[in-house]
N, C-alpha and C positions, 0 to 999 in steps of 0.2 A: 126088923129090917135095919140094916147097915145105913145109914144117909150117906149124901154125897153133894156136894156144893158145883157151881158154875156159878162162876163172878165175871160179869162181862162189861164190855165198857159201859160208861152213861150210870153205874149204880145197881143196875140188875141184879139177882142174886137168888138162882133157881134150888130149888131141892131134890134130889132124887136118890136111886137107889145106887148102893156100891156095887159094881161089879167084876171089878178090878181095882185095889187098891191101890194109893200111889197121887202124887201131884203134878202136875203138867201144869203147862204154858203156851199158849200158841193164838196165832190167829185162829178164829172161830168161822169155818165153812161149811155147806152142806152139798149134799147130793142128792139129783132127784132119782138115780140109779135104783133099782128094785132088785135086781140080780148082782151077781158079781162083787159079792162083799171080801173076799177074799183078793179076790184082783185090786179092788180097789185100796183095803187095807195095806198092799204090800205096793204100792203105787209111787214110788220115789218123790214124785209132783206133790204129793201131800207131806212133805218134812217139814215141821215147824207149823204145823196145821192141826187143829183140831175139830173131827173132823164129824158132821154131825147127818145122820142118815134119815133123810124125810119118812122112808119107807116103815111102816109099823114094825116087821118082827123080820130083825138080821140073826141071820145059822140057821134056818130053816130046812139046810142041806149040809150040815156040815160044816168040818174043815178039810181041807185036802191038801197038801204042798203042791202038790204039783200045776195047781192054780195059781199060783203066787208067781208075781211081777219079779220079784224080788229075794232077798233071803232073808227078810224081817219085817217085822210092823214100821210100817212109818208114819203116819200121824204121831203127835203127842201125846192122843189121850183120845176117846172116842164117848158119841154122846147118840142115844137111840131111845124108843119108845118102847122098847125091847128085846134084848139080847139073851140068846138062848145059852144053854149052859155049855155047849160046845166053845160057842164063840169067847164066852166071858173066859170060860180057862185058856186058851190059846193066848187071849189079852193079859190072862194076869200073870201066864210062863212067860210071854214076852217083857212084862214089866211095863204095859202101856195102862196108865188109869183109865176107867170104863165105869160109867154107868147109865142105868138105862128107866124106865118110867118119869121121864119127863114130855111136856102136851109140845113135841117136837115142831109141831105143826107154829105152835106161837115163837120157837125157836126160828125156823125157815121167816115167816112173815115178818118177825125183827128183821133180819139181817137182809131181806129184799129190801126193806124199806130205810133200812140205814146204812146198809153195805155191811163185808166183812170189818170186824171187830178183835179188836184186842181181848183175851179169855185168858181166867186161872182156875184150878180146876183142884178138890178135894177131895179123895174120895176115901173108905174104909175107917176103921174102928175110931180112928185117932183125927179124923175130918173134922174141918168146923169150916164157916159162913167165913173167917178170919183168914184163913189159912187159904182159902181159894181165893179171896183178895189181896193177900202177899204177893201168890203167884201172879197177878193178874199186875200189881206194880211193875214185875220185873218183866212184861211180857215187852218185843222187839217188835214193831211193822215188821213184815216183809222185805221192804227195800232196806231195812240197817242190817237184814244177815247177809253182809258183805262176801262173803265166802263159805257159801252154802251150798256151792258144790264140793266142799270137801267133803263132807256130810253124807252123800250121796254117789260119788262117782268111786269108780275103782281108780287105784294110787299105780298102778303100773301096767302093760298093756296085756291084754289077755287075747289069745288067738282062737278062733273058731273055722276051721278049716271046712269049705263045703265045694266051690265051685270057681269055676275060670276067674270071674270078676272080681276083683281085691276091691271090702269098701274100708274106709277109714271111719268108724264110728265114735265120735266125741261124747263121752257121756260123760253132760251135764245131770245125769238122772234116768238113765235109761230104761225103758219098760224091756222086761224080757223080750216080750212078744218081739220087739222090733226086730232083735236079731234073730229070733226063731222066723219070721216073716221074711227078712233078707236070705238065709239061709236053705230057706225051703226054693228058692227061687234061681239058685245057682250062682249065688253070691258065698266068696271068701267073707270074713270080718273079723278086722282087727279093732277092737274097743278100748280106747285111750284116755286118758285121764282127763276130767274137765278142766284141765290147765296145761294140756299139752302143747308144744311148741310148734313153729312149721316146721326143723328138722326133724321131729319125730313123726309128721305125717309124710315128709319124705323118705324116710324107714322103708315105710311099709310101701311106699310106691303106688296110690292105688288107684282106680279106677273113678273114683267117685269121694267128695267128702259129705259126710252125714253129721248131722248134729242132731242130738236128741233131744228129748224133752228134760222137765226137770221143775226142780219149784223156785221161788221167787223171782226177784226183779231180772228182768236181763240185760238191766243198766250194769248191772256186777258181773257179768260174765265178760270179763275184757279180753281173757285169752282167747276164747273162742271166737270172739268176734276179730282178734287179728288174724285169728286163722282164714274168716271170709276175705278179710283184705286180704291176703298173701295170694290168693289161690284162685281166686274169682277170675272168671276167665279163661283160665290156664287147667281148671279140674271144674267137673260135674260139680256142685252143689246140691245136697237136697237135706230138708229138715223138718222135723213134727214139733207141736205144740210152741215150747221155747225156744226150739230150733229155727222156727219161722221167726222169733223175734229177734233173736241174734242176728241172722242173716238180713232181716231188713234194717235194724237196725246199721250194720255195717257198711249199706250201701246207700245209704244216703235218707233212712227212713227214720220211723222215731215210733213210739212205743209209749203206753198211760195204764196206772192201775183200773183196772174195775172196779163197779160197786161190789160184786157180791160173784163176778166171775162166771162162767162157763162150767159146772161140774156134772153128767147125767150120762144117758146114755139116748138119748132119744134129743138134739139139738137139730132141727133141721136146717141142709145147708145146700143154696143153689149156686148152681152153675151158670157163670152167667154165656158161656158159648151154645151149651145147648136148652139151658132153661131148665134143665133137670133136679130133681131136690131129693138128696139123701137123707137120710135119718147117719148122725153119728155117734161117738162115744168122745167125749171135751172134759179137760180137768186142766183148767186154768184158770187166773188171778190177776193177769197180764195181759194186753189186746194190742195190735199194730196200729196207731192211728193213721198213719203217713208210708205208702210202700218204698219212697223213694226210687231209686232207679229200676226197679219193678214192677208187673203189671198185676194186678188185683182183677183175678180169675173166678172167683167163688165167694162167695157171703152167704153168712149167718141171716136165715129168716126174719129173727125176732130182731133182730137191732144193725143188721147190715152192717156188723164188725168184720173184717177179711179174713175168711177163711182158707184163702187158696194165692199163693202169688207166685209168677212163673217169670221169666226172661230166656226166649229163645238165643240169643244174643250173648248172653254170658252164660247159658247155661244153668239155669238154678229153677230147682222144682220144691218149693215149702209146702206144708199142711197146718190150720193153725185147731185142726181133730187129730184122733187119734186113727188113722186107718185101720191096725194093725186092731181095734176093739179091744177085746178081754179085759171087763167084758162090753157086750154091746155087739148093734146091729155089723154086719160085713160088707155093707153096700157101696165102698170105698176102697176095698182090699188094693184092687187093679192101683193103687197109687203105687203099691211096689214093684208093681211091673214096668211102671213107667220108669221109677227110678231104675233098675238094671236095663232099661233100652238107653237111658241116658249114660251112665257109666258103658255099655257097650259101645255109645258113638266116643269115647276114649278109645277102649281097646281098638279098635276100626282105623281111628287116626294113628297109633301108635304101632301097627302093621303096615300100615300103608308108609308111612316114615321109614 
């Protein structure tokens, strides 16, 4: 057996097996996700993450593309109890280090109990204990990768032609699904670079601004966040995961790391107008403390962090789940239909005009 190192903060220093050779760096997060390893693998939210699966045995189905978020591995390197021989070759074509027979379960219970952590990672013929503590030197928190949407968003605007409604999609990191989810619902979308300007969102003229999800701080997303300033008011707003933090952050709210984050697929979250509790799909590191000029519509079960924040008044519909799942439960779907009734009361005013 190949060995394989994980050096994590505080001195740790795990052993396990190679399954993808290769050294990585990244913060150390888990999921308690059972399904959906392929979704999750291609997850833009996890950049700079490495990325560790509670569930005993990941590929148990496969690899399939047409499941992927994305059009690559995003984590930096990946850690499980073990990974099947599908999954490990996919990880090691990608160039993602991977190994797998470690007791995951004392992996999860560190990082509850001390938060996400800084991680270096060894693994294949040429591995040592040394070499995954190198990496673990050079490893960044989260809020120093200042410009980590570069990382993850497309550099120029890409069109997706479906239906009446023009959205303007900002991707800081966007899941597929979201524009498959707008699309399917008689939404146009035009997806624009996480550093776009207000002229370029007036390009496109649309109906609605979307900001998506994405990974780290959303202290560093400045562009986007002048985008809420510019527009608030005058256009729809609506946003997922980071997207909610952007947006409250811009209108007067504020925003604090987690211990150890929102990642699973089963997070329940009520409603506080009708009292109702969905089961979601969350892959975050970042929470709203304060909505600011915003009202706080929804929260998290387990810790009463804001899941849902709305303003009739300015128009802004956030999510701080993933509605759109993949994977995960659908018990949320309907938020995209609220968002295209919001953009319709645009087009509505801009006929009557």
């Amino acid at each position: 057996m190949t060995e394989a190192y994980v050096a994590i903060e505080g001195g740790i220093v795990l052993t396990g097996r190679s399954r993808a050779p290769g050294t990585a760096r990244g913060e150390l997060v888990f999921t308690t996700a059972y399904t959906g390893y392929e979704e999750s693998l291609t997850d833009p939210s996890y950049a700079q993450q490495i990325l560790t699966f509670s569930y005993p045995l990941i590929g148990n189905y496969g690899v399939r593309d047409e499941r992927f978020e994305s059009s690559h591995v995003q984590p930096t390197a990946v850690l499980a109890r073990e990974l099947t021989d599908d999954v490990a070759e996919w990880l090691t074509e990608a160039g993602v280090p991977a190994l797998d027979r470690l007791d995951t379960r004392d992996v999860v219970t560190e990082l509850r109990e001390e938060g996400a952590m800084k991680c270096g990672i060894a693994a294949g013929p040429d591995a040592s204990p040394e070499a995954a503590r190198e990496q673990l030197e050079q490893c960044k928190g989260m809020s120093e990768h200042v410009d980590i949407g570069a990382d993850v968003s497309v550099t120029e605007p890409v069109r997706h032609e479906g239906g009446e409604y023009e959205i303007a999609l900002i991707d800081c990191g966007a899941k597929g699904s979201i524009v498959s989810s707008l699309l399917d619902r008689g939404a146009s979308v035009t997806v624009l670079p996480y550093d776009a300007t207000p002229d370029d969102v007036r390009e496109v003229d649309p109906d609605l601004l979307f900001l998506s999800n994405g990974p780290g701080d959303p202290a560093n997303f400045d562009a986007a966040q002048e985008l809420v300033d510019t527009f608030v008011g005058d256009l729809p707003i609506a946003g997922i995961c980071l997207g909610q933090q952007v947006v409250a952050r811009a209108l007067g709210g504020s925003t604090e790391k987690m211990a150890f984050g929102h990642r699973g697929v089963n997070q329940p979250v009520r409603d506080l107008d009708s009292d109702r509790v969905v089961m979601t799909t969350q892959n975050h590191g970042y929470a709203v403390t304060e909505p600011g000029e915003l009202d706080v519509t929804q929260i998290n079960v387990n810790d009463d962090t804001p899941e849902g924040l709305e303003s009739d008044d300015l128009g802004v519909l956030t999510r701080q789940y993933h509605p759109e799942a993949n994977p995960g439960p659908h018990d949320s779907l309907d938020f995209f239909d609220d968002v295209l009734e919001l953009a319709g009361t645009t087009r509505v005013a801009a006929t009557a005009d």
